[in-house]
C-alpha positions as CSV (number, residue, x, y, z in Angstrom):
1,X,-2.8,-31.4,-7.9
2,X,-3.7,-34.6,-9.1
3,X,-6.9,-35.1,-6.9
4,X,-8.1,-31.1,-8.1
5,X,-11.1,-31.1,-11.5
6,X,-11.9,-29.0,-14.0
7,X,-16.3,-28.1,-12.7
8,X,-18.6,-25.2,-14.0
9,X,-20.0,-22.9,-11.1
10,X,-23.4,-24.0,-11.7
11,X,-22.2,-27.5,-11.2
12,X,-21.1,-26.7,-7.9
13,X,-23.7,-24.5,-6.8
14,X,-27.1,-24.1,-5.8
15,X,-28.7,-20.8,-7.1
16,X,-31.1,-18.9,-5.4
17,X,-31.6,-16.0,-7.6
18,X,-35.5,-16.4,-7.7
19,X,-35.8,-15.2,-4.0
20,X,-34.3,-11.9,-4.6
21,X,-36.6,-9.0,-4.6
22,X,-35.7,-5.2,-5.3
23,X,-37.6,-2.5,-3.6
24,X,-37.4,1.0,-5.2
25,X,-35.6,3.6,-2.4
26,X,-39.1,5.4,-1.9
27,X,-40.6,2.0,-0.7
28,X,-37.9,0.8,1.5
29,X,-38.8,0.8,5.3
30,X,-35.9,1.6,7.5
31,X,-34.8,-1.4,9.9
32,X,-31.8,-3.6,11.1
33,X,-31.2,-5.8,8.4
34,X,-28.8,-5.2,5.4
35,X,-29.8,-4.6,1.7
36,X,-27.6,-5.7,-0.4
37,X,-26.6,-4.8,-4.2
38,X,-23.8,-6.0,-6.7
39,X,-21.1,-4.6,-4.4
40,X,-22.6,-4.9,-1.1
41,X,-24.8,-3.2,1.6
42,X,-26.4,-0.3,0.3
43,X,-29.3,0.1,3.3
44,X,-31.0,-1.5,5.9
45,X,-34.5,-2.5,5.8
46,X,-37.1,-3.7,8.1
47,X,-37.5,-7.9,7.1
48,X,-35.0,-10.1,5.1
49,X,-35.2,-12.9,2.3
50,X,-32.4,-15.0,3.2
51,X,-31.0,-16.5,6.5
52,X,-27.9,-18.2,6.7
53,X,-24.5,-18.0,4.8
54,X,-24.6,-17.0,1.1
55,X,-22.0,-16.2,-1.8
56,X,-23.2,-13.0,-3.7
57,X,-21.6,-12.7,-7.4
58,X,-22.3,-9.2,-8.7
59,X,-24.7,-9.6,-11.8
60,X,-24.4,-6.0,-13.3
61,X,-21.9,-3.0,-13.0
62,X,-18.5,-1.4,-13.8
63,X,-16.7,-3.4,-11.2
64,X,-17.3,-6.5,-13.0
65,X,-14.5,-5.4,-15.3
66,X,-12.5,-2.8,-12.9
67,X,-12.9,-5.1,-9.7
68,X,-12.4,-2.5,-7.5
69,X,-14.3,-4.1,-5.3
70,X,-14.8,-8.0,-4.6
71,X,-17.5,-9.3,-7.7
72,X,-17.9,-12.0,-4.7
73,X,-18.8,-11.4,-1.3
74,X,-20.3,-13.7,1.9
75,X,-23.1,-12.4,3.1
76,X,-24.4,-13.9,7.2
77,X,-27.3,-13.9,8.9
78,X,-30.6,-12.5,8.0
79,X,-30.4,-10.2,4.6
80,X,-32.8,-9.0,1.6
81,X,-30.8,-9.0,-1.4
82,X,-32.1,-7.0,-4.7
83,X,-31.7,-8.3,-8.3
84,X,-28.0,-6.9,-9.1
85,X,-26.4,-9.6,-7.2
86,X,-26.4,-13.4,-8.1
87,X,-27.0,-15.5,-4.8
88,X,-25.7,-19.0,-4.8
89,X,-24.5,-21.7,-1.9
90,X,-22.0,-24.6,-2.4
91,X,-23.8,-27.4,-2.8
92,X,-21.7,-30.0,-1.2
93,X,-19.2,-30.4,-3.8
94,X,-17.9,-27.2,-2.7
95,X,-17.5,-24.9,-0.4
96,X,-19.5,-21.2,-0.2
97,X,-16.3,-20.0,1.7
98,X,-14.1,-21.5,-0.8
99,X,-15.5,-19.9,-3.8
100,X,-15.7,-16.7,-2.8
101,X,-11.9,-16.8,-2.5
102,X,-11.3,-18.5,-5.5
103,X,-13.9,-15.7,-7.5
104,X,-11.4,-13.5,-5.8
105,X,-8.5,-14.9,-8.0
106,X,-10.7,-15.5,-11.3
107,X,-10.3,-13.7,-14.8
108,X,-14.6,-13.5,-15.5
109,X,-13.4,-11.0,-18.4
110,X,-15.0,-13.5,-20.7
111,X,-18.1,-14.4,-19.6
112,X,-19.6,-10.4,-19.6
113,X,-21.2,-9.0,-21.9
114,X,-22.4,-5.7,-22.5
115,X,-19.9,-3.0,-23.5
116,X,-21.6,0.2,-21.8
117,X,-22.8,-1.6,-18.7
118,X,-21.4,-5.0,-17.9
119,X,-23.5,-8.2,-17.4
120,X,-23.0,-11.3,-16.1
121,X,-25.8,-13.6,-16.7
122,X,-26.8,-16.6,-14.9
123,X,-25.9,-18.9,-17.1
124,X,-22.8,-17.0,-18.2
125,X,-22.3,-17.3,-14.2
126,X,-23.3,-20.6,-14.2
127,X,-20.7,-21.6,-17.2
128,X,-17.3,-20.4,-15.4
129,X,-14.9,-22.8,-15.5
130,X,-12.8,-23.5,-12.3
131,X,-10.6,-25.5,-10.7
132,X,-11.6,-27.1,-7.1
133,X,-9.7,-29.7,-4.8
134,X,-12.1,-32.1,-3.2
135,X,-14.0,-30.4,-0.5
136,X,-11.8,-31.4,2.4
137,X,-8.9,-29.4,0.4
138,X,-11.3,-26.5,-0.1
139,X,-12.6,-26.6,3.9
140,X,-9.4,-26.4,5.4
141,X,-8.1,-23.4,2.7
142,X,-11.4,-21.5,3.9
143,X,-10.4,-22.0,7.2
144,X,-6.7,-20.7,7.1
145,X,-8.0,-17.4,4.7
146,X,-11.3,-17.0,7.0
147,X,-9.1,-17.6,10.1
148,X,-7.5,-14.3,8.4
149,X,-10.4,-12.5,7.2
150,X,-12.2,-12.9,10.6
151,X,-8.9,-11.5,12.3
152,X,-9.1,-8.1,10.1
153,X,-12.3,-7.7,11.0
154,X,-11.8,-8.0,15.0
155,X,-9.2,-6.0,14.4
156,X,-11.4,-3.1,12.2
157,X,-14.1,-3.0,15.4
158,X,-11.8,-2.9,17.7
159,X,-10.2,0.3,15.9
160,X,-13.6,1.4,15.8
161,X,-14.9,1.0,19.3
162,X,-11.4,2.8,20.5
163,X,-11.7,5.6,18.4
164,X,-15.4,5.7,19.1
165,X,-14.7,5.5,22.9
166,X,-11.8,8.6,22.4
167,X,-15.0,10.3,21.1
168,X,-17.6,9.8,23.7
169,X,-14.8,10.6,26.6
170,X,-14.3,13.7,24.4
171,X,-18.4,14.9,24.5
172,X,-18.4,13.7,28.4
173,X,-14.9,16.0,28.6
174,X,-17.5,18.7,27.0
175,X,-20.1,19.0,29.3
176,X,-17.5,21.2,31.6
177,X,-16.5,23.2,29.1
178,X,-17.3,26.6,27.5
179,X,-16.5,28.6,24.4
180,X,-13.6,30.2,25.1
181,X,-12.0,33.8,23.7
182,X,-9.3,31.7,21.7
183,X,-9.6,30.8,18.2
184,X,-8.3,27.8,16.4
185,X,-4.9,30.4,15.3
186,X,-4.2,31.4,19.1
187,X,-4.0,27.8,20.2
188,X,-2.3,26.0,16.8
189,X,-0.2,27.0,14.5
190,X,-2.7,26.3,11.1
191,X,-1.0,26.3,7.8
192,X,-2.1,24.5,4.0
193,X,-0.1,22.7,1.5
194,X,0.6,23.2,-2.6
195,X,1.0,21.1,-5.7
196,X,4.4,20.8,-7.3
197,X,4.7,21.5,-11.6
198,X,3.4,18.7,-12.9
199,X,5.4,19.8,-16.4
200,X,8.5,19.1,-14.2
201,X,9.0,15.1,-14.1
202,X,12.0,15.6,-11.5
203,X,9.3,16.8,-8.7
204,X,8.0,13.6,-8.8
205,X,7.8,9.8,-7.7
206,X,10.5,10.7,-4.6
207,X,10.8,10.0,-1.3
208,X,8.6,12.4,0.3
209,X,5.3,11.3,1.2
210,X,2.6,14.1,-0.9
211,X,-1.1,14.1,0.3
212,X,-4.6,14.5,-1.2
213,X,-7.8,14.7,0.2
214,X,-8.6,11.0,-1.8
215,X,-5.2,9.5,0.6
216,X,-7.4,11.0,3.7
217,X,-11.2,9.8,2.5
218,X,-9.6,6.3,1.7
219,X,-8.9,5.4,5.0
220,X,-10.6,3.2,7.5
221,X,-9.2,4.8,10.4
222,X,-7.6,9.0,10.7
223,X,-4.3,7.5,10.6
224,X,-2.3,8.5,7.9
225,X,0.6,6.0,7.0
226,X,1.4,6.4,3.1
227,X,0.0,8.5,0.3
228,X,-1.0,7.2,-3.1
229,X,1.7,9.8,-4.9
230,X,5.1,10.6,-3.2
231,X,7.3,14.1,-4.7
232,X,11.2,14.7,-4.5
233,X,13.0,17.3,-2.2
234,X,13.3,20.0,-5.4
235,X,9.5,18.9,-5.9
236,X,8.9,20.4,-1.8
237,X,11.0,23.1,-2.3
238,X,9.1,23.9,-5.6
239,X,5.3,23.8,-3.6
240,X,3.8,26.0,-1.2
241,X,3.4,23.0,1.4
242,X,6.2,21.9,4.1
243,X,7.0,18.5,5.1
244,X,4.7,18.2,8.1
245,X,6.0,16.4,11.1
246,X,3.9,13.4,12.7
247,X,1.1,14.0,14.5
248,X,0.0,16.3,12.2
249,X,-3.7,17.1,11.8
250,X,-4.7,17.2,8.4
251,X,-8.2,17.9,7.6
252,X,-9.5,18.7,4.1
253,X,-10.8,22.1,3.3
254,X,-12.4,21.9,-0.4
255,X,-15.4,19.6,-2.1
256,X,-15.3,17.4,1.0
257,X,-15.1,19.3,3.9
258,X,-14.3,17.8,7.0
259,X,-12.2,14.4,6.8
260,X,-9.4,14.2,9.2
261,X,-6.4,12.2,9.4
262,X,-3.0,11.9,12.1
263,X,0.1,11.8,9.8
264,X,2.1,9.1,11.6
265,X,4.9,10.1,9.5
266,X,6.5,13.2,7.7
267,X,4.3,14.0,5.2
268,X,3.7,17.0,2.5
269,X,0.2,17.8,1.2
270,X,-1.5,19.2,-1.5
271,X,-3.8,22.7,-1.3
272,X,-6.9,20.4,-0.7
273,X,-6.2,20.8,3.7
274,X,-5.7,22.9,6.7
275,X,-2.8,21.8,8.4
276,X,-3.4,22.2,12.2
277,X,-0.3,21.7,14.6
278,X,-1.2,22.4,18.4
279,X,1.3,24.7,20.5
280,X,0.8,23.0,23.4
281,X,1.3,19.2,22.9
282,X,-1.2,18.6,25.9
283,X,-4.0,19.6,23.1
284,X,-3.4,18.0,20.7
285,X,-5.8,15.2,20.6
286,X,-8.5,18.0,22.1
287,X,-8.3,20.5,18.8
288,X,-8.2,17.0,16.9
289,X,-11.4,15.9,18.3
290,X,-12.8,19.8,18.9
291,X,-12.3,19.9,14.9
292,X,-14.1,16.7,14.0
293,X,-17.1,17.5,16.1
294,X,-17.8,20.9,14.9
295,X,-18.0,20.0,10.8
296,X,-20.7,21.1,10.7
297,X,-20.4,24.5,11.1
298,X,-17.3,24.5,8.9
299,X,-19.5,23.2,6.1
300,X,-22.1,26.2,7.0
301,X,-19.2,28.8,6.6
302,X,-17.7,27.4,3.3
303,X,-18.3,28.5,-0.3
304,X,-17.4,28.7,-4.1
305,X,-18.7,28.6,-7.0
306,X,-17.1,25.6,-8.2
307,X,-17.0,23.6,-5.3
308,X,-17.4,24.5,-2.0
309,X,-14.1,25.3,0.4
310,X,-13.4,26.8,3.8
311,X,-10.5,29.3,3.7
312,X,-7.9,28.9,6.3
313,X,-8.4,32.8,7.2
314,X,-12.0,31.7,8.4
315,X,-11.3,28.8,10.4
316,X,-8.3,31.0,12.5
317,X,-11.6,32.3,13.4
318,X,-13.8,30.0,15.1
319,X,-13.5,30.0,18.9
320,X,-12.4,27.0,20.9
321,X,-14.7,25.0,23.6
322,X,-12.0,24.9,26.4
323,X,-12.2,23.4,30.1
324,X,-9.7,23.1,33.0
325,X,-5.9,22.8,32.1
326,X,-5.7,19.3,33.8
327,X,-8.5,17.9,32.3
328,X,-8.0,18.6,28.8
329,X,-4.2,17.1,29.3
330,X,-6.2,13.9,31.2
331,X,-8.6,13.8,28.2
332,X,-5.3,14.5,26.1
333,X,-3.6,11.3,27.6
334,X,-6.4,9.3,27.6
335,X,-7.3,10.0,23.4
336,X,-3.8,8.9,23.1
337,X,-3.8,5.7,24.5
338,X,-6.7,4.7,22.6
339,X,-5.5,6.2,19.2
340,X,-2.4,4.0,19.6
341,X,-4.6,0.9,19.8
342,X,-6.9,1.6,17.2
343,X,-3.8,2.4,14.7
344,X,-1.7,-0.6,15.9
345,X,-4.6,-2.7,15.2
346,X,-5.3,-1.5,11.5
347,X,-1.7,-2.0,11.0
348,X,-2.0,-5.3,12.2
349,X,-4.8,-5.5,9.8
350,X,-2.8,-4.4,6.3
351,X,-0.2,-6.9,7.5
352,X,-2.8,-9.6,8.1
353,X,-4.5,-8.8,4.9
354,X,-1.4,-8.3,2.6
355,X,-0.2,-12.1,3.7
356,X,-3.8,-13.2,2.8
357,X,-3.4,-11.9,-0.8
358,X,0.0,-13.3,-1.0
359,X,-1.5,-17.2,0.1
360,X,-4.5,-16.6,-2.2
361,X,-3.2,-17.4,-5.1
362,X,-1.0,-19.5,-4.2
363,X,-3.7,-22.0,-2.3
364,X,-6.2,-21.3,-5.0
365,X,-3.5,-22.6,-7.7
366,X,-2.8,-25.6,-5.2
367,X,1.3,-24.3,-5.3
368,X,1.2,-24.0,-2.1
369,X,-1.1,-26.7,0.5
370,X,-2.7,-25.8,3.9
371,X,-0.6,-28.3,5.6
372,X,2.3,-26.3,4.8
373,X,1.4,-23.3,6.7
374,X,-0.6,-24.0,9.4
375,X,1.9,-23.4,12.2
376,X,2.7,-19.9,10.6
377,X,-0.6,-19.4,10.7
378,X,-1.1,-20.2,13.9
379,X,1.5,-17.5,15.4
380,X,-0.3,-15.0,13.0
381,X,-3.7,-15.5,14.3
């Protein structure tokens, strides 16, 4: 590390804050290119400020300290940016890519101020002391990471487009079918789930996978892999929920109605879903996407006082569009091919992305050099 320097981030940047513009939500006009704010795209507008590739270093926010979120992000292309994100380019003694991933890795805890809301100025901003290789060093590090970032995000459209083309074959599957006399309870078994004590510490942090509607909304495809909170056996023999095979259809039933996820394996959930499990295994992927298209009308049948929730006992009720035997188990084969691609590739992703964070810091700290890994790399990507 003999060849990396101590530099401030206004040293090594060109800032470009003065172009930024807000525009109040009234005034925006709908069009194709993104608005962004401290933690990233918020709308789309019609025109854009900037044009090219940019580093943007959230100004203002929560996330500043909780970084639940990146405080540093890339934006490409054309974009209008508003004034709750810093905008800044490398300016030739380092690298935009680079920085962003060394932001990534960077304690900022000192530079905020503000105790309600946090700040960070520009010349707090500008004042961050890091450490940078010479730009060669930082080039090929934004490569390998890049090379990794753009990977994920094939990977994420192509999970997309598959589970957006299971969809379309499913409204094109639709136009021969009818409502039918059978309701969601003649054609599935539909059951819910329970909460173990949480008085009772030996119901907890076991081996069984537990659910809650937050696993289900967190996800960027309706694949459920892990949950956030796991119980014990004497915790699922203490709740009202079973341990739900794979293949499960979960979809959640109370505050937000209507997001669905696949368990892909044994899982337990909480009272926040109805459980759906198909009779026939030839429908299984139609009452999965039958139930996704109608929420809607779920939402129109829900209440409470508290929060709204659709009772299990009302959707036994709704009737089920149904069309010929063979073509809902042709529709049934075909949502099951593309499922298994769209999954494999998000798992693909969480590997790809959990090697990333494990290189981070370890390239960013200059422990570990590009040179070292660049045939691993290469198999990976």
């Amino acid at each position: 590390m003999l060849d990396w320097q101590m530099v401030s981030l206004g040293e090594v940047t060109q800032n470009f804050d003065s172009i930024r513009k807000p525009v109040k939500t009234t005034e925006r006009i709908a069009g194709p290119y993104p608005y962004y704010g401290a933690s990233g795209v918020i709308d789309r507008v019609e025109g854009y400020l900037f044009d090219g590739t940019y580093l943007l270093i959230a100004e203002d926010g929560e996330n500043l300290r909780s970084r639940s979120t990146p405080i540093a992000f890339l934006a490409h292309g054309q974009f209008w940016v508003n004034n709750h994100a810093h905008v800044v380019q490398g300016n030739g003694k380092a690298d935009t890519r680079f920085l962003s991933h060394l932001l990534a890795v960077t304690d900022i805890a000192g530079y905020l101020t503000g105790s309600t809301q946090p700040k960070l100025t520009r010349a707090a901003m500008d004042s961050i002391r890091l450490c940078v290789p010479p730009i060669t060093e930082q080039q090929a590090i934004a490569e390998v990471l890049g090379a990794l970032d753009d990977k994920i995000a094939a990977n994420t459209k192509l999970a997309e487009t598959a589970d957006a083309l299971a969809t379309s074959t499913f409204n094109k599957a639709l136009l021969d079918a009818s409502f039918s006399d059978r309701t969601f309870a003649d054609l599935a078994r539909v059951s819910g789930g329970g909460t173990p004590s949480t008085k009772v510490p030996e119901f907890w942090d076991g081996d069984v996978p537990w659910a809650t509607p937050t696993d289900v909304t967190a996800l960027r495809g309706p694949y459920l892999e892990a949950t956030s909170r796991t119980i014990s056996e004497a915790g699922l023999a203490a709740c009202a929920s079973e341990l739900y095979p794979a293949e499960t259809i979960l979809m959640t039933s109370r505050a937000t109605i209507g997001a669905f996820a696949l368990t892909q394996v044994p899982t337990a959930v909480n009272q926040g879903f109805i459980v759906v499990q198909a009779y026939d295994p030839d429908l299984h992927f139609w009452l999965f996407h039958e139930m996704r298209s109608r929420t809607d009308e779920f939402i129109s049948l829900a209440n409470g006082a508290t929060f709204l929730e659709l009772s299990r006992g009302n959707f036994k009720k709704f009737k089920v569009r149904l069309t010929s035997p063979e073509e809902m188990t042709r529709f049934n084969e075909t949502a099951k091919v593309l499922h298994r691609t769209a999954r494999e590739a998000l798992q693909e992703s969480r590997t790809l992305a959990a090697t990333r964070d494990a290189l981070l810091p370890q390239l960013m700290s200059g422990k570990l050099r590009v040179k070292d890994i660049e045939q691993t790399m290469g198999e990976m990507v």
